[in-house]
VEXDREN-2710 file (C-alpha; in Angstrom, 1 decimal):
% VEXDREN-2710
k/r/px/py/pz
1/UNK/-9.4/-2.9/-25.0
2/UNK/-6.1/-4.3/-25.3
3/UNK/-3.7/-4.0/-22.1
4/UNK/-0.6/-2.2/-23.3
5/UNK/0.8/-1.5/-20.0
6/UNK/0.5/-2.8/-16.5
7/UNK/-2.1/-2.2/-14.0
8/UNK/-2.0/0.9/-11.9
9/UNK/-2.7/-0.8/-8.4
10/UNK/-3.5/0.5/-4.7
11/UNK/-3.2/-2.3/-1.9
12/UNK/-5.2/-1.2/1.3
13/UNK/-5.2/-3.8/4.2
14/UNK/-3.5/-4.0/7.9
15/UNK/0.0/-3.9/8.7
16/UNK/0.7/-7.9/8.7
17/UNK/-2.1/-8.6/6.0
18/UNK/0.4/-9.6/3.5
19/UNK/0.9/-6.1/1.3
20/UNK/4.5/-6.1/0.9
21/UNK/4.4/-10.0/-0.1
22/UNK/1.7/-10.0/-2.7
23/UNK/2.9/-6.7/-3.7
24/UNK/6.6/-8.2/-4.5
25/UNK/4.6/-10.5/-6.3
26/UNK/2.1/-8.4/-8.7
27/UNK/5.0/-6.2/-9.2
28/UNK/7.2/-9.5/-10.7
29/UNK/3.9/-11.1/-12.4
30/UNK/3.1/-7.9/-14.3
31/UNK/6.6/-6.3/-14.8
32/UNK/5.9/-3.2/-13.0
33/UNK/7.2/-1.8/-9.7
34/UNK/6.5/-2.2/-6.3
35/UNK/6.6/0.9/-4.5
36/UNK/6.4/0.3/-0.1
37/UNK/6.2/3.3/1.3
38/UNK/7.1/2.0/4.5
39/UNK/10.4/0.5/3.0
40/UNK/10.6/3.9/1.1
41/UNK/10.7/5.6/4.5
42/UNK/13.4/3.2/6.4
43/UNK/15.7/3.4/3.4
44/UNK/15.4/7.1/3.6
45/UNK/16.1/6.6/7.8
46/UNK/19.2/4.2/6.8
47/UNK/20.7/6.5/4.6
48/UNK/20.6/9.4/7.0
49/UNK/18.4/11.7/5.0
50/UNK/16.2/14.3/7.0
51/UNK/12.7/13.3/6.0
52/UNK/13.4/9.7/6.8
53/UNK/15.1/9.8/10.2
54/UNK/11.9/12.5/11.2
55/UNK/9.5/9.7/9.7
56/UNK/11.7/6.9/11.6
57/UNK/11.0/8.8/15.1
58/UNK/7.4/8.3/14.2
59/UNK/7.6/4.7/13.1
60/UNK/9.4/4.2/15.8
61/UNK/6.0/5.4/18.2
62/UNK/3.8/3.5/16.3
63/UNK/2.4/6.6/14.7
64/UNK/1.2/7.5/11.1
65/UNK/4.0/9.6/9.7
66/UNK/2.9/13.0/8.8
67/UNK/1.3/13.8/5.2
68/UNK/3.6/16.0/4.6
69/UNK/6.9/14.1/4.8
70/UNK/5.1/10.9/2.7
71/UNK/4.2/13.0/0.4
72/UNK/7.1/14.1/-0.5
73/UNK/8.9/10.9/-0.9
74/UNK/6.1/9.4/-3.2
75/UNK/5.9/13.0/-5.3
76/UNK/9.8/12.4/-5.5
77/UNK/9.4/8.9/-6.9
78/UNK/6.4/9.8/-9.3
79/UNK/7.9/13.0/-10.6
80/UNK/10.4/10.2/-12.6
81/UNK/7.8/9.0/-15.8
82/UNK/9.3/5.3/-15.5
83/UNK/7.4/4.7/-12.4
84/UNK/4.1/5.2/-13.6
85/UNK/4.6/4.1/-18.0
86/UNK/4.6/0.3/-16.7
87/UNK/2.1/0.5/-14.1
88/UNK/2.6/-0.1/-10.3
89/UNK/1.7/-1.4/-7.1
90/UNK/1.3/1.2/-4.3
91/UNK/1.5/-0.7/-0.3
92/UNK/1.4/1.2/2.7
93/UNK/0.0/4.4/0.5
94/UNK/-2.2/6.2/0.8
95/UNK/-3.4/5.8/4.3
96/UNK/-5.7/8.9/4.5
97/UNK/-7.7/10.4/2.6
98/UNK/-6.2/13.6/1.9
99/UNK/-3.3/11.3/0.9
100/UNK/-5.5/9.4/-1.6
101/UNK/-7.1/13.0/-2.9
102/UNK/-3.0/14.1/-3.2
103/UNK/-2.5/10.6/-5.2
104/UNK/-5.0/11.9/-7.5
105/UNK/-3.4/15.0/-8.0
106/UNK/0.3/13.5/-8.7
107/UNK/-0.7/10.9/-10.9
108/UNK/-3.3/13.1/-13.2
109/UNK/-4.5/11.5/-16.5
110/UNK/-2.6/8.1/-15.3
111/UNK/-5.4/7.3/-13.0
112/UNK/-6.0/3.6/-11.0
113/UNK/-7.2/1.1/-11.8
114/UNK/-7.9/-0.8/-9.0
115/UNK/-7.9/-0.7/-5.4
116/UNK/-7.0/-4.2/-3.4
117/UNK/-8.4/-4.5/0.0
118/UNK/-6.8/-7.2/1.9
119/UNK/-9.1/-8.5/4.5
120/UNK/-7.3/-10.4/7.6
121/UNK/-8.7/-10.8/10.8
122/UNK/-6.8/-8.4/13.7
123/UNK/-5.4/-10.9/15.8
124/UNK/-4.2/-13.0/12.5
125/UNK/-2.1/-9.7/12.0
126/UNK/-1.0/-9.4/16.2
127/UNK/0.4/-12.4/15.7
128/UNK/1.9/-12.2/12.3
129/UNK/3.6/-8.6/12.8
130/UNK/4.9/-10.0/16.3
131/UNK/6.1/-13.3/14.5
132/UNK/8.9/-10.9/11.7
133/UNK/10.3/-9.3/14.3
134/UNK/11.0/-5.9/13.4
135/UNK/12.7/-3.4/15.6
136/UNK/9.4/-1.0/15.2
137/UNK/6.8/-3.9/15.6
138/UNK/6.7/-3.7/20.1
139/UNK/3.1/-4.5/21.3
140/UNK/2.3/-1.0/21.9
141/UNK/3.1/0.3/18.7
142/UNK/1.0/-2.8/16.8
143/UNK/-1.9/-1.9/19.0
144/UNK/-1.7/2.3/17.9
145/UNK/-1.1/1.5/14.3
146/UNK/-4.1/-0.8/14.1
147/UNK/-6.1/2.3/16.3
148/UNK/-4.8/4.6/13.6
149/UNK/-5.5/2.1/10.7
150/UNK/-9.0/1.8/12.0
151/UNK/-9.3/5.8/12.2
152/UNK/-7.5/6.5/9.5
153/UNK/-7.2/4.1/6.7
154/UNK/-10.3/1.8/6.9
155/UNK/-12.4/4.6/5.6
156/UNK/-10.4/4.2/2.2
157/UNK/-12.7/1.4/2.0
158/UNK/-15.7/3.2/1.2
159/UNK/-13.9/6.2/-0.5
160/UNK/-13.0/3.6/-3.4
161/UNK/-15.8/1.5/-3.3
162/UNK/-17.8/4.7/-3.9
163/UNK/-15.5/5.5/-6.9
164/UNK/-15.9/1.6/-8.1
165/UNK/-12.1/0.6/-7.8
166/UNK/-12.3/-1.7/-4.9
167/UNK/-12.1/-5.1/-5.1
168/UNK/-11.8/-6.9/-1.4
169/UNK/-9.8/-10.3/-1.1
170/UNK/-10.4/-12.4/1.7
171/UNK/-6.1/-12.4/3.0
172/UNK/-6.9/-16.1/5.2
173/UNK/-5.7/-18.0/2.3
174/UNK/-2.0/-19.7/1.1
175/UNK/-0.3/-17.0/-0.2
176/UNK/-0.2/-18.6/-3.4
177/UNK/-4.6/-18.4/-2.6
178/UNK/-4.3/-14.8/-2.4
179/UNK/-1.8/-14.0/-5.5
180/UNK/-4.4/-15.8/-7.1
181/UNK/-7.1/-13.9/-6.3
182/UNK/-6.0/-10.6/-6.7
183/UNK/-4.8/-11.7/-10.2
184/UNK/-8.2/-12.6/-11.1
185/UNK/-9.5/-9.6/-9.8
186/UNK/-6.7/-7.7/-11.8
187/UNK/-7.8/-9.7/-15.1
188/UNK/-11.4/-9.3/-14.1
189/UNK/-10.6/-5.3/-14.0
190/UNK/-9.1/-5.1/-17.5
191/UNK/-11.2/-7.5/-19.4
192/UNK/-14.6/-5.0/-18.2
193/UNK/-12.4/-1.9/-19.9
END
């Protein structure tokens, strides 16, 4: 089958794995968009809109922002056809699994096609998220979003593993090691369709 549009992508992994950097990345090597929901939220904070300054107050704590209020700033950004005709690169999204089933939903007949999961060691990712300093990365709010990743995301593992999307890259590499990988495994994706 002949690839006549890009790659639908998912990157799972820590806060401070490297999501937002290789996801930059795919969305420059493959022409497509790179949608951060976590930049999606601030910018909605920045600009004074009410779902973003509500999800800033629980960035701000460390906590998972509310279903609800994510959902409806990536339904906002799907419901426009460009985001989705040239493929994309999801980071920080979904994080639960009601989110992922809600993916689903919004996204219909233009299904994944892969899920990334960047594997990095916890402490690499203490000491990375410590190391950009962000106004929302204070010790106690790493330590509650890796509890909550833990809880909340990591089973997203097996939820797409079960559903044979996941492919898992070891994140310990250059970054230029890691692009590299999850290009292969992009390639490796489409050339089995």
């Amino acid at each position: 089958m002949t690839q006549t549009r890009g790659p639908r992508i998912v990157l799972l992994g820590k806060q401070g794995s490297g999501k937002g950097t290789q996801g930059e990345r795919l969305a420059s090597n493959f022409g497509m968009h790179h949608l951060s929901t976590g930049e999606m939220l601030r910018d909605s904070a920045d600009a004074g809109i009410a779902a973003g300054l509500d999800a800033k107050a629980y960035m701000d704590r460390g906590e998972l922002v509310p279903d609800d209020i994510v959902m409806d700033v990536v339904e906002e950004r799907f419901a426009n056809p460009r985001e989705v005709e040239y493929g994309f690169v999801l980071d920080g999204f979904p994080r639960t699994r009601q989110q992922a089933l809600d993916l689903d939903r919004i996204l219909g007949n233009n299904a994944l096609d892969l899920v990334i999961d960047l594997d990095v060691p916890t402490e690499v990712v203490v000491e990375r998220m410590r190391a950009r300093g962000r106004d929302d990365d204070t010790d106690d709010s790493i330590r509650r979003r890796l509890a909550l990743y833990d809880s909340e995301t990591k089973p997203l593992v097996d939820f797409y593993r079960d559903r044979s999307l996941l492919a898992t890259i070891d994140g310990m590499g250059t970054e230029d090691e890691v692009f590299g990988a999850i290009v292969d495994a992009i390639t490796a994706r489409f050339a089995a369709s």
